[in-house]
CHARMM internal coordinates of N, CA and C (Angstrom, degrees):
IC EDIT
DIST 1 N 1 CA 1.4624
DIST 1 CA 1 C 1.5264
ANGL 1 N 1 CA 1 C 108.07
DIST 1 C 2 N 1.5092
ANGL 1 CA 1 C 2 N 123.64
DIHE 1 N 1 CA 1 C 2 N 123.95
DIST 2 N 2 CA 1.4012
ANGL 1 C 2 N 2 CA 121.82
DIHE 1 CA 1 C 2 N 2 CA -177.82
DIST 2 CA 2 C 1.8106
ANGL 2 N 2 CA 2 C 85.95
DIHE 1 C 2 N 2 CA 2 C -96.33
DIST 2 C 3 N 1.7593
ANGL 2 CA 2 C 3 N 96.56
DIHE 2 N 2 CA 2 C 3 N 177.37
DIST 3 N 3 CA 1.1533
ANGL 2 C 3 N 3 CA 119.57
DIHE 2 CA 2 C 3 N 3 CA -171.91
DIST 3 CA 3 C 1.5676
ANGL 3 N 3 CA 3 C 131.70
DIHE 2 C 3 N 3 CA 3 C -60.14
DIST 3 C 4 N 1.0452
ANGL 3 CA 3 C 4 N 84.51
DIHE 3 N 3 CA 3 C 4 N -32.76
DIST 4 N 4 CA 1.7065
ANGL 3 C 4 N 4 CA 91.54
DIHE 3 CA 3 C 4 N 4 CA 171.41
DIST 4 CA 4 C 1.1296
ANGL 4 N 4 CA 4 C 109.09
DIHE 3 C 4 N 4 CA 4 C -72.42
DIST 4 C 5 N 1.5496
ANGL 4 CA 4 C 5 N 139.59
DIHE 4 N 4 CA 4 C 5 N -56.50
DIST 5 N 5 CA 1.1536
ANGL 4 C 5 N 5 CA 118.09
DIHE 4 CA 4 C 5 N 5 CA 169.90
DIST 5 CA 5 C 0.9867
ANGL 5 N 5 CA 5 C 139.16
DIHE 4 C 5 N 5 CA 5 C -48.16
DIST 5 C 6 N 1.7024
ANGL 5 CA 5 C 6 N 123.22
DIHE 5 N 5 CA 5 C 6 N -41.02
DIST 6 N 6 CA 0.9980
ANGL 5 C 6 N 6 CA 115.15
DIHE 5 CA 5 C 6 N 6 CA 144.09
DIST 6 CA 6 C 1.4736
ANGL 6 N 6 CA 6 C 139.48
DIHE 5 C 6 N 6 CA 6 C -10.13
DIST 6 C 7 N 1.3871
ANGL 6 CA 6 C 7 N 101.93
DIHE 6 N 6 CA 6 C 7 N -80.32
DIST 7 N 7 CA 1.7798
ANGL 6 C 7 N 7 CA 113.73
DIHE 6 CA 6 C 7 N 7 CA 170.43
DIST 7 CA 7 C 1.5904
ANGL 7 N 7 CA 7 C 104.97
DIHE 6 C 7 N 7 CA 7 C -56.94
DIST 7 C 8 N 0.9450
ANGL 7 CA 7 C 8 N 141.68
DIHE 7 N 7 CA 7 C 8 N -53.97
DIST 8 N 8 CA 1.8620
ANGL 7 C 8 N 8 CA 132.51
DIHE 7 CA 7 C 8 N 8 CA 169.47
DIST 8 CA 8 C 1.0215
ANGL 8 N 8 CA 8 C 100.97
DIHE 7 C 8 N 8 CA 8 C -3.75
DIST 8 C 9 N 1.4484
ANGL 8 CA 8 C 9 N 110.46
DIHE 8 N 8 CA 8 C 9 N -65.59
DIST 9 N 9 CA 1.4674
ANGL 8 C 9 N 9 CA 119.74
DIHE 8 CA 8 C 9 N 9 CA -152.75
DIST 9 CA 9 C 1.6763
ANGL 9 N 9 CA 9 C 126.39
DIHE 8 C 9 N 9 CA 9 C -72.84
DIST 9 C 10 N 1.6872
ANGL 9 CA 9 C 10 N 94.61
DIHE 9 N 9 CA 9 C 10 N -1.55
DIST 10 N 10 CA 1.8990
ANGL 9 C 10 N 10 CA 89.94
DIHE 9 CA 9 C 10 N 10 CA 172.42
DIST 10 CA 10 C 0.9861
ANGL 10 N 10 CA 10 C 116.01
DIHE 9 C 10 N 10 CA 10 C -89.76
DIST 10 C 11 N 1.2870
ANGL 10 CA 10 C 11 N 113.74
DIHE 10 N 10 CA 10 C 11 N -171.25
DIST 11 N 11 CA 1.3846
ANGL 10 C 11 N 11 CA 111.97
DIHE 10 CA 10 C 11 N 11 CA -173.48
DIST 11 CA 11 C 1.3476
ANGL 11 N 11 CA 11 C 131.36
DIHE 10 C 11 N 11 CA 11 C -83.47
DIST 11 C 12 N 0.9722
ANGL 11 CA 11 C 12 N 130.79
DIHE 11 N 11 CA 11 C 12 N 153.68
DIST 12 N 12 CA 2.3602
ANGL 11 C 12 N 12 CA 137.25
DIHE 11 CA 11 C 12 N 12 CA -160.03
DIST 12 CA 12 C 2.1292
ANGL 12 N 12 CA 12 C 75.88
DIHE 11 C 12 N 12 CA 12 C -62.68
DIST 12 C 13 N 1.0884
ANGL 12 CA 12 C 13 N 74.53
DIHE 12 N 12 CA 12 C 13 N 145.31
DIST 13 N 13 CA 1.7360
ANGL 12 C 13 N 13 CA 100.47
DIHE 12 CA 12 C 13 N 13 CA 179.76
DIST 13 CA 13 C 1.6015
ANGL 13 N 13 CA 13 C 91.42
DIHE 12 C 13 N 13 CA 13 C -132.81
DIST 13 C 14 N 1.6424
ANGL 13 CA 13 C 14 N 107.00
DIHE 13 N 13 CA 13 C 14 N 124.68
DIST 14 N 14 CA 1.6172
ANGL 13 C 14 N 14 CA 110.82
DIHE 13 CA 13 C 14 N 14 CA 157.90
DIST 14 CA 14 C 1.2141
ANGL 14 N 14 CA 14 C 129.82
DIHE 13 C 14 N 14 CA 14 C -30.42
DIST 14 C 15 N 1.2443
ANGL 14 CA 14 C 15 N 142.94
DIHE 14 N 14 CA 14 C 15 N 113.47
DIST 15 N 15 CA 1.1301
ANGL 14 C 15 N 15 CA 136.47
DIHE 14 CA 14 C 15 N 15 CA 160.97
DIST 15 CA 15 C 1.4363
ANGL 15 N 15 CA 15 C 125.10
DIHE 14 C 15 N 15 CA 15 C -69.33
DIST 15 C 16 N 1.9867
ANGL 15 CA 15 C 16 N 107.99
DIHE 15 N 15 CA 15 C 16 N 136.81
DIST 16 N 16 CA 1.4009
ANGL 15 C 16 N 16 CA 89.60
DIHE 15 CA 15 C 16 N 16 CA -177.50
DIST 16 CA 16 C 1.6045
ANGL 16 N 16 CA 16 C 81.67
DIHE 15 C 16 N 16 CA 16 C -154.78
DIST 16 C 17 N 1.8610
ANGL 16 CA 16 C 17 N 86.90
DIHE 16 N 16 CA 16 C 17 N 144.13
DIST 17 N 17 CA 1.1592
ANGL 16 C 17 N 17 CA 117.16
DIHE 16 CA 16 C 17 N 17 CA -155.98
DIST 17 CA 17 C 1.7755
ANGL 17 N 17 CA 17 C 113.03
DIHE 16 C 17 N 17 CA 17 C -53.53
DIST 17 C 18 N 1.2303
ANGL 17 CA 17 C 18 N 120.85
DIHE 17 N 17 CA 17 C 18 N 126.88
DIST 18 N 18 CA 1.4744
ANGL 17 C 18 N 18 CA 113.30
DIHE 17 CA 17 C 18 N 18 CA 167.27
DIST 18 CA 18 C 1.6390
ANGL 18 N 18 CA 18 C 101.77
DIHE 17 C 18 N 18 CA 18 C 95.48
DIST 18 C 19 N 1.2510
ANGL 18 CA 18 C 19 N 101.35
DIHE 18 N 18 CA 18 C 19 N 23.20
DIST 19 N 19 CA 2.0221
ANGL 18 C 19 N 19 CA 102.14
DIHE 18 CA 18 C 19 N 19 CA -174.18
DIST 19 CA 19 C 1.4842
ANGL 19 N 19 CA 19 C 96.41
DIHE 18 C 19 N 19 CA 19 C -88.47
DIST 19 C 20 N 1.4037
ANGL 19 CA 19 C 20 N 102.94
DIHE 19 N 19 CA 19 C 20 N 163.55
DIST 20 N 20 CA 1.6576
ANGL 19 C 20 N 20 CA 110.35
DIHE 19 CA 19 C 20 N 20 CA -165.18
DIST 20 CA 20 C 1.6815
ANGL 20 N 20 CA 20 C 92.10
DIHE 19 C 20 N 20 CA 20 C -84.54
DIST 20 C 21 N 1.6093
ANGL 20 CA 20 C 21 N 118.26
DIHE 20 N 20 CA 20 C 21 N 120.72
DIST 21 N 21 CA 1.1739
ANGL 20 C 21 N 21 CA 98.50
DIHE 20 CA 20 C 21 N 21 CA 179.92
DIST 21 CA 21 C 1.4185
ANGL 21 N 21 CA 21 C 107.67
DIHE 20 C 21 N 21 CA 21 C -105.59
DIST 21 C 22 N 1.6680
ANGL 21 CA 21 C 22 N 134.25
DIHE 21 N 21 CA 21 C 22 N 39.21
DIST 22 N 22 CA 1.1490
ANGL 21 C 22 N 22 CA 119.20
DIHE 21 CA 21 C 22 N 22 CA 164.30
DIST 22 CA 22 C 1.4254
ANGL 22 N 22 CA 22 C 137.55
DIHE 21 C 22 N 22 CA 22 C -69.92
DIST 22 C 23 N 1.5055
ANGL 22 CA 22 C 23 N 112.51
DIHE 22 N 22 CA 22 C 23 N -1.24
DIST 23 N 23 CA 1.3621
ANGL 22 C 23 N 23 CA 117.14
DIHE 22 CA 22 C 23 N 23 CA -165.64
DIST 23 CA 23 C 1.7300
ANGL 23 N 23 CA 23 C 114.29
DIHE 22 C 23 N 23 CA 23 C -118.28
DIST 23 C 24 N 1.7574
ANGL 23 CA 23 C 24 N 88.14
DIHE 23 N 23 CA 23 C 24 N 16.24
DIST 24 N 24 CA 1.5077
ANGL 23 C 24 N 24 CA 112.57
DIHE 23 CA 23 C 24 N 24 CA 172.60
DIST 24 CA 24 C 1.3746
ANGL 24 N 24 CA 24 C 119.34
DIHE 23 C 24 N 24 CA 24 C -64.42
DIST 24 C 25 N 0.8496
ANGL 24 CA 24 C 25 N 147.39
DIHE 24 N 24 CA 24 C 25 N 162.82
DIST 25 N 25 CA 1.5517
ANGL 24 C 25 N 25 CA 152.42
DIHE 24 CA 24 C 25 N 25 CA 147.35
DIST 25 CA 25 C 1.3210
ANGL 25 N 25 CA 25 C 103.09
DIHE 24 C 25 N 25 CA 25 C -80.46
DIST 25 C 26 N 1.5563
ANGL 25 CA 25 C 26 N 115.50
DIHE 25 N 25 CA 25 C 26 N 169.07
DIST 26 N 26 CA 1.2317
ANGL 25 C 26 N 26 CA 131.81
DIHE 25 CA 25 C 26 N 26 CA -172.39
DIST 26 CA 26 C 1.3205
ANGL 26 N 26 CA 26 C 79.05
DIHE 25 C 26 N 26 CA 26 C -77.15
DIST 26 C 27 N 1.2430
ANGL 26 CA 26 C 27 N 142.56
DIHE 26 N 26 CA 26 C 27 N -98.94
DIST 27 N 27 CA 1.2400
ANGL 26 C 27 N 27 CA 151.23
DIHE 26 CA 26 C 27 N 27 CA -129.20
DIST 27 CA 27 C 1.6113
ANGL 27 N 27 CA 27 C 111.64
DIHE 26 C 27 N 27 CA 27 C -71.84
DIST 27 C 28 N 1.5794
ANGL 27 CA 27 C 28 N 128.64
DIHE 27 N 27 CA 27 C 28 N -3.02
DIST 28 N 28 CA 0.6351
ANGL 27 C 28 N 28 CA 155.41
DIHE 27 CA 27 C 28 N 28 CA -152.44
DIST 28 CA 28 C 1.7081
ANGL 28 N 28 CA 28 C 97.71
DIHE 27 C 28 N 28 CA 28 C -97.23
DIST 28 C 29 N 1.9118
ANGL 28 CA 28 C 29 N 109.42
DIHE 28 N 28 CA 28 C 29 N -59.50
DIST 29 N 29 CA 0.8047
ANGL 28 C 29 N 29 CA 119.51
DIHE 28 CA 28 C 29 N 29 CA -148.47
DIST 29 CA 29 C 1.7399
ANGL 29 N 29 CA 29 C 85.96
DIHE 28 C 29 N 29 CA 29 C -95.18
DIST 29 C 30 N 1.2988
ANGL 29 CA 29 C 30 N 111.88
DIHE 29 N 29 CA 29 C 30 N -39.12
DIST 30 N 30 CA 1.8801
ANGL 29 C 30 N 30 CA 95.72
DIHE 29 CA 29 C 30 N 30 CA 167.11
DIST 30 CA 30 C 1.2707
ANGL 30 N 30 CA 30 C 114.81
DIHE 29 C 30 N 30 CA 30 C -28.42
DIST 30 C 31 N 1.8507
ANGL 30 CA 30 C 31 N 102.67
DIHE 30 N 30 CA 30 C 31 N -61.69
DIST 31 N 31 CA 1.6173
ANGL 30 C 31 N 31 CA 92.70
DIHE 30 CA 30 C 31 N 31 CA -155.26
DIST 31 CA 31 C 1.7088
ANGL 31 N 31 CA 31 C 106.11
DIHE 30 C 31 N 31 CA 31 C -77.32
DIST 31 C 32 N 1.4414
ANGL 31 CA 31 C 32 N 117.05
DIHE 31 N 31 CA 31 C 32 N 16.85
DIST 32 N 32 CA 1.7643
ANGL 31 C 32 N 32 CA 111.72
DIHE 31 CA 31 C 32 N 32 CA 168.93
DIST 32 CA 32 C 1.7614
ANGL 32 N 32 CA 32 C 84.61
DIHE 31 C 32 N 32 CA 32 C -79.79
DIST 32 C 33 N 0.8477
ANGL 32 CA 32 C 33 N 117.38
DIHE 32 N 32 CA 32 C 33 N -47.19
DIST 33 N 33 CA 1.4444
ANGL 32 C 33 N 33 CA 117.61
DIHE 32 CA 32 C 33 N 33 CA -141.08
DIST 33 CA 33 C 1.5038
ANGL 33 N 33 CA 33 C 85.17
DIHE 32 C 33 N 33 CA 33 C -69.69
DIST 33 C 34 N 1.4185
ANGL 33 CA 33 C 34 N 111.99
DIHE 33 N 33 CA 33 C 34 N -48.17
DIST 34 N 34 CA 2.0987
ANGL 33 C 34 N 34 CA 108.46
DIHE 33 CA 33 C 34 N 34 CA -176.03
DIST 34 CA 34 C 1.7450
ANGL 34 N 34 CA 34 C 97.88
DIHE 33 C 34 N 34 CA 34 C -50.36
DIST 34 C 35 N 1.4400
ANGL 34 CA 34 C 35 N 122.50
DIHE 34 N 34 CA 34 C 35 N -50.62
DIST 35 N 35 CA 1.2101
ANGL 34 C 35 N 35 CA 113.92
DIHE 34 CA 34 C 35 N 35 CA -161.63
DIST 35 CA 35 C 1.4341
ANGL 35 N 35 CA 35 C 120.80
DIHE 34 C 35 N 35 CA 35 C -77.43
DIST 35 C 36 N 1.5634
ANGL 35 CA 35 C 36 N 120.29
DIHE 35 N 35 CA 35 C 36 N -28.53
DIST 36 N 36 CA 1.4733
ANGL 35 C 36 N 36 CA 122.97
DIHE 35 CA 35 C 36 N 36 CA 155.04
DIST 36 CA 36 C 1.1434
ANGL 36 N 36 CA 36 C 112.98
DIHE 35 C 36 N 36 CA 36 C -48.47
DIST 36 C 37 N 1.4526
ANGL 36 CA 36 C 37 N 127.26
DIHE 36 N 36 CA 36 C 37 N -57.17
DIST 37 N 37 CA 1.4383
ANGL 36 C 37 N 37 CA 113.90
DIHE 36 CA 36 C 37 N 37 CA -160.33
DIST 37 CA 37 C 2.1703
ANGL 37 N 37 CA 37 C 103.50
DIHE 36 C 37 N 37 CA 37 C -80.30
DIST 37 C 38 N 1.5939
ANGL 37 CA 37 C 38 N 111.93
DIHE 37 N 37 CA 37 C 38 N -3.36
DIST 38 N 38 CA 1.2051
ANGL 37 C 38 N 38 CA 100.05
DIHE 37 CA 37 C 38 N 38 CA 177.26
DIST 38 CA 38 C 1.6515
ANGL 38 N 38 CA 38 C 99.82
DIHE 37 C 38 N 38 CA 38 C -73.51
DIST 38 C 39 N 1.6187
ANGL 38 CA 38 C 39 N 110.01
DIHE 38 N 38 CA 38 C 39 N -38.98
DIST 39 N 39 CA 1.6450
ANGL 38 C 39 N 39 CA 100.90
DIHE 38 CA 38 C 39 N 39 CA -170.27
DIST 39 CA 39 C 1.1086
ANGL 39 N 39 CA 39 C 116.97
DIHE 38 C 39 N 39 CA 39 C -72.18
DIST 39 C 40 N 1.3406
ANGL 39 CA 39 C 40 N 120.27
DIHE 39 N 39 CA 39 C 40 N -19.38
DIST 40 N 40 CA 1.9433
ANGL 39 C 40 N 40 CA 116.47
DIHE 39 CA 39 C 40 N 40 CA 175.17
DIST 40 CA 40 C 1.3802
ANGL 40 N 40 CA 40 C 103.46
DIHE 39 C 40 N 40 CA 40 C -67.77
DIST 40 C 41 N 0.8060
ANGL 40 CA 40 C 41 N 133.20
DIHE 40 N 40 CA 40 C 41 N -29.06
DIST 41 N 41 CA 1.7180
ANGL 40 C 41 N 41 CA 148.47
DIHE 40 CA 40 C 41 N 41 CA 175.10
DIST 41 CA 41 C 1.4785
ANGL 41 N 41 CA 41 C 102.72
DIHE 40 C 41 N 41 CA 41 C -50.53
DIST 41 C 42 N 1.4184
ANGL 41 CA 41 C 42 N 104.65
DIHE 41 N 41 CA 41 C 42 N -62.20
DIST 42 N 42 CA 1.2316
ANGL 41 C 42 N 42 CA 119.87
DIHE 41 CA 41 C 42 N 42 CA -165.87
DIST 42 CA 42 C 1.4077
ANGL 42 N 42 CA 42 C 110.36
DIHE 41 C 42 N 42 CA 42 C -66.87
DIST 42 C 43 N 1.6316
ANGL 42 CA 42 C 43 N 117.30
DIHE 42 N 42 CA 42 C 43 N -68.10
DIST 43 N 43 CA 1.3882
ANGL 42 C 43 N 43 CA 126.67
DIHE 42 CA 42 C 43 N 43 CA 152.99
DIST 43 CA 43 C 1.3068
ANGL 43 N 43 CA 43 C 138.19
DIHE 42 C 43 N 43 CA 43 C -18.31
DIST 43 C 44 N 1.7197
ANGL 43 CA 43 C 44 N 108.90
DIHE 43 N 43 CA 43 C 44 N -56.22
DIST 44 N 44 CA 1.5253
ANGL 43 C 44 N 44 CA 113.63
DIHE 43 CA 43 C 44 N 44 CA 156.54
DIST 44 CA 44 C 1.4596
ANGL 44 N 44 CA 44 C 119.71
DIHE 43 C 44 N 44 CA 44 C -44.30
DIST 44 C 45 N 1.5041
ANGL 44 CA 44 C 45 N 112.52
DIHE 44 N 44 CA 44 C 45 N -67.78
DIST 45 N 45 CA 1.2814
ANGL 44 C 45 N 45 CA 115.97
DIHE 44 CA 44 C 45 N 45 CA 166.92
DIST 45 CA 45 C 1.7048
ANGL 45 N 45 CA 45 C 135.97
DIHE 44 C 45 N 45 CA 45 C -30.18
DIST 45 C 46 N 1.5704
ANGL 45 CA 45 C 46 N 117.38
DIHE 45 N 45 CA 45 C 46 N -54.25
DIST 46 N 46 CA 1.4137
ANGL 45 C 46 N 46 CA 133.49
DIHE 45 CA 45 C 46 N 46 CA 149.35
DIST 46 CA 46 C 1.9430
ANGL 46 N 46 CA 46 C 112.99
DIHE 45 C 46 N 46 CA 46 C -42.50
DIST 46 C 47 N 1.4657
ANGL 46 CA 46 C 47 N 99.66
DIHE 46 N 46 CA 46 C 47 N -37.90
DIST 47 N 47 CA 1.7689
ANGL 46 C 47 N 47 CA 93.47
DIHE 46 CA 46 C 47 N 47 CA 174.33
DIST 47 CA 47 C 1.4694
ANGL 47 N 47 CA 47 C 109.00
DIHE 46 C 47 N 47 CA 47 C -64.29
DIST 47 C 48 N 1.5238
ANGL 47 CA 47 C 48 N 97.68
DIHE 47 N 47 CA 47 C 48 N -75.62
DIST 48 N 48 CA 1.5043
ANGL 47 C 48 N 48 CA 115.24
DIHE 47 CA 47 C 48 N 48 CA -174.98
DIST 48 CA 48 C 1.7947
ANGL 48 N 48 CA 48 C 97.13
DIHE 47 C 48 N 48 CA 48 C -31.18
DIST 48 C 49 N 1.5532
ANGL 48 CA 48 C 49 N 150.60
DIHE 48 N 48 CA 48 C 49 N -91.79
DIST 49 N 49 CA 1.6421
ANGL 48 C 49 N 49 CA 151.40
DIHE 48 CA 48 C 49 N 49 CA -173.35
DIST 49 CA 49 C 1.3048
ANGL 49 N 49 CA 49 C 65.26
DIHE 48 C 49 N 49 CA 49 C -15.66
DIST 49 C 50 N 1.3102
ANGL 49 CA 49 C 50 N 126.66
DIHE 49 N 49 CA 49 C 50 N -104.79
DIST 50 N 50 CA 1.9199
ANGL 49 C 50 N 50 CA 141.85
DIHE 49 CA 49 C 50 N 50 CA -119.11
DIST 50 CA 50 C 1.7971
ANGL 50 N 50 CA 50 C 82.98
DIHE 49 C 50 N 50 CA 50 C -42.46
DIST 50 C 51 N 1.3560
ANGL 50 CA 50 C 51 N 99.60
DIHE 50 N 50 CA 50 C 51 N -58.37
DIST 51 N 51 CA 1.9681
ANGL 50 C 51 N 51 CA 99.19
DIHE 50 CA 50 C 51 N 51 CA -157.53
DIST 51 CA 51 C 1.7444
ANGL 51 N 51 CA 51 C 100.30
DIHE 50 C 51 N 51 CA 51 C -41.93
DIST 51 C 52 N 1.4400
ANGL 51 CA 51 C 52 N 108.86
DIHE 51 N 51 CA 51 C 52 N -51.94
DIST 52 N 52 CA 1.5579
ANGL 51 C 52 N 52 CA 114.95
DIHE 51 CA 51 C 52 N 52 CA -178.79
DIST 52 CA 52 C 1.2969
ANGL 52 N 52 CA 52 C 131.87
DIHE 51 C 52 N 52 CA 52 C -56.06
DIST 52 C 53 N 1.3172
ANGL 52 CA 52 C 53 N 93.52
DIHE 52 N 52 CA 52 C 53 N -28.17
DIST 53 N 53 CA 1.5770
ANGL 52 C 53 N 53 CA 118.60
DIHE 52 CA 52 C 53 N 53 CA -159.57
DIST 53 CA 53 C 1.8643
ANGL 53 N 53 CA 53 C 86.51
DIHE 52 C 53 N 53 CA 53 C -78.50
DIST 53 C 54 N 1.4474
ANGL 53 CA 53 C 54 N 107.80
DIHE 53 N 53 CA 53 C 54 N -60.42
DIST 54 N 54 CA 1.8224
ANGL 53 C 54 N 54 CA 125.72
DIHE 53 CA 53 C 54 N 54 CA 173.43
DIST 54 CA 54 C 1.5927
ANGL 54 N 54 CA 54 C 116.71
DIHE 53 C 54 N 54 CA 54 C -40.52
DIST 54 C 55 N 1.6458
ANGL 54 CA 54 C 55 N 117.00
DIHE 54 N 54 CA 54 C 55 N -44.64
DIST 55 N 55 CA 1.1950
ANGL 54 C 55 N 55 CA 134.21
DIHE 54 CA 54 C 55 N 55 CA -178.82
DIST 55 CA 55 C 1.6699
ANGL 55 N 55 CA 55 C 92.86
DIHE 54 C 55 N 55 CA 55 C -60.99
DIST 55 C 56 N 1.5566
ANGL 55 CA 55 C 56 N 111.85
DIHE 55 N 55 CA 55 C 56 N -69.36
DIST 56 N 56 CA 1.3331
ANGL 55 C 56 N 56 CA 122.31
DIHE 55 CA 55 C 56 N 56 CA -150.84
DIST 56 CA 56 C 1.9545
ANGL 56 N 56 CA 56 C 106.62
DIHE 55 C 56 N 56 CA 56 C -52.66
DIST 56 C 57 N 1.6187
ANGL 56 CA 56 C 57 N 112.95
DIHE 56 N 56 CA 56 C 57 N -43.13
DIST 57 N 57 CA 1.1265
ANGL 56 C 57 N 57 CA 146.54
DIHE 56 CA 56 C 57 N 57 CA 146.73
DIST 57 CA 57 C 1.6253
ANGL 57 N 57 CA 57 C 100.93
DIHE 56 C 57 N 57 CA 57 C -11.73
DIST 57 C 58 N 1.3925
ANGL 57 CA 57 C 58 N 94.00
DIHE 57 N 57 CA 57 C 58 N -93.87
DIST 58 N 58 CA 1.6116
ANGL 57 C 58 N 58 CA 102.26
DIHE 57 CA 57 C 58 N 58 CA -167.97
DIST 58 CA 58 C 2.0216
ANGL 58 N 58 CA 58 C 129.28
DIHE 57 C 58 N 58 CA 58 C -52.67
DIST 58 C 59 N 1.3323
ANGL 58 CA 58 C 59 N 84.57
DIHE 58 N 58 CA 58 C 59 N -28.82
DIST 59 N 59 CA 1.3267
ANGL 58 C 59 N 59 CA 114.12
DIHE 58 CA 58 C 59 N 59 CA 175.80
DIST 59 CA 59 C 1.7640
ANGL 59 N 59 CA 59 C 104.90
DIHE 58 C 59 N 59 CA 59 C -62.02
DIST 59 C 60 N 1.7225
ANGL 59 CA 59 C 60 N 111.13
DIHE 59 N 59 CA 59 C 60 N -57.74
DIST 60 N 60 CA 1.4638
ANGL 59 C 60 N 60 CA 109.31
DIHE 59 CA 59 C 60 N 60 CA -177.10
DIST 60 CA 60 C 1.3873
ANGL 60 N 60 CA 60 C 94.97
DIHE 59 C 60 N 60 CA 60 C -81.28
DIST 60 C 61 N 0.7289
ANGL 60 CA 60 C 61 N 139.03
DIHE 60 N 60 CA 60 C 61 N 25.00
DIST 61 N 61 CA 1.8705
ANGL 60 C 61 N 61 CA 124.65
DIHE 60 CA 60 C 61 N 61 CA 166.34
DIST 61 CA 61 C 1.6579
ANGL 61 N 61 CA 61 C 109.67
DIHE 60 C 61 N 61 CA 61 C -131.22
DIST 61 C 62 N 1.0839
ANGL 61 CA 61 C 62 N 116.44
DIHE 61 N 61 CA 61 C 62 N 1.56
DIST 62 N 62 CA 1.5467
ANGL 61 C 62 N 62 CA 123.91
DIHE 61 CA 61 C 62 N 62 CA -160.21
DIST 62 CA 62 C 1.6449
ANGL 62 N 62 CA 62 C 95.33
DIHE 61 C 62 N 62 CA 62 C -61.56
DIST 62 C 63 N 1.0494
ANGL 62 CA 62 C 63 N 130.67
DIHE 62 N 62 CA 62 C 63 N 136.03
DIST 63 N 63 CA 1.4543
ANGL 62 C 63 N 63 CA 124.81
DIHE 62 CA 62 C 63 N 63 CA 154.81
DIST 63 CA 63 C 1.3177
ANGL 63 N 63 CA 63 C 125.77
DIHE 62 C 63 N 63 CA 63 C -61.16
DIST 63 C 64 N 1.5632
ANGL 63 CA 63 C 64 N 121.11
DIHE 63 N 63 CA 63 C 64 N 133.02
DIST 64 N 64 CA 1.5899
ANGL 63 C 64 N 64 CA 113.68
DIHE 63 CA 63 C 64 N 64 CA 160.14
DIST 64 CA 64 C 1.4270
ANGL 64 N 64 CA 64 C 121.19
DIHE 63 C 64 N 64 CA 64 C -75.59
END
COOR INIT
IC SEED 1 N 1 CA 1 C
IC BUILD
């Protein structure tokens, strides 16, 4: 077993934005990259409701 695998195997550490990622592993830094692009996913999604949610909003209050 080389080192990186090794490190794979601990545990998901929070990510936070702007961290020094030189002391990443290759495989390490994939799975940031799998888990960023799961929260933009997620995030987008939470925008888009709000945008609808705002539309639906403005619409029942709109003045005649």
């Amino acid at each position: 077993m080389d080192w990186d695998e090794a490190r794979a195997k601990s545990p998901s550490r929070q990510i936070t934005v702007g961290e020094d990622l030189s002391g990443l592993s290759i495989e390490e830094l994939k799975r940031r990259i799998e888990t960023l692009k799961d929260e933009i996913v997620r995030v987008e999604a939470e925008l888009e409701r709000k945008v609808r949610h705002e539309a639906a909003a403005s619409a029942l209050f709109k003045s005649k």
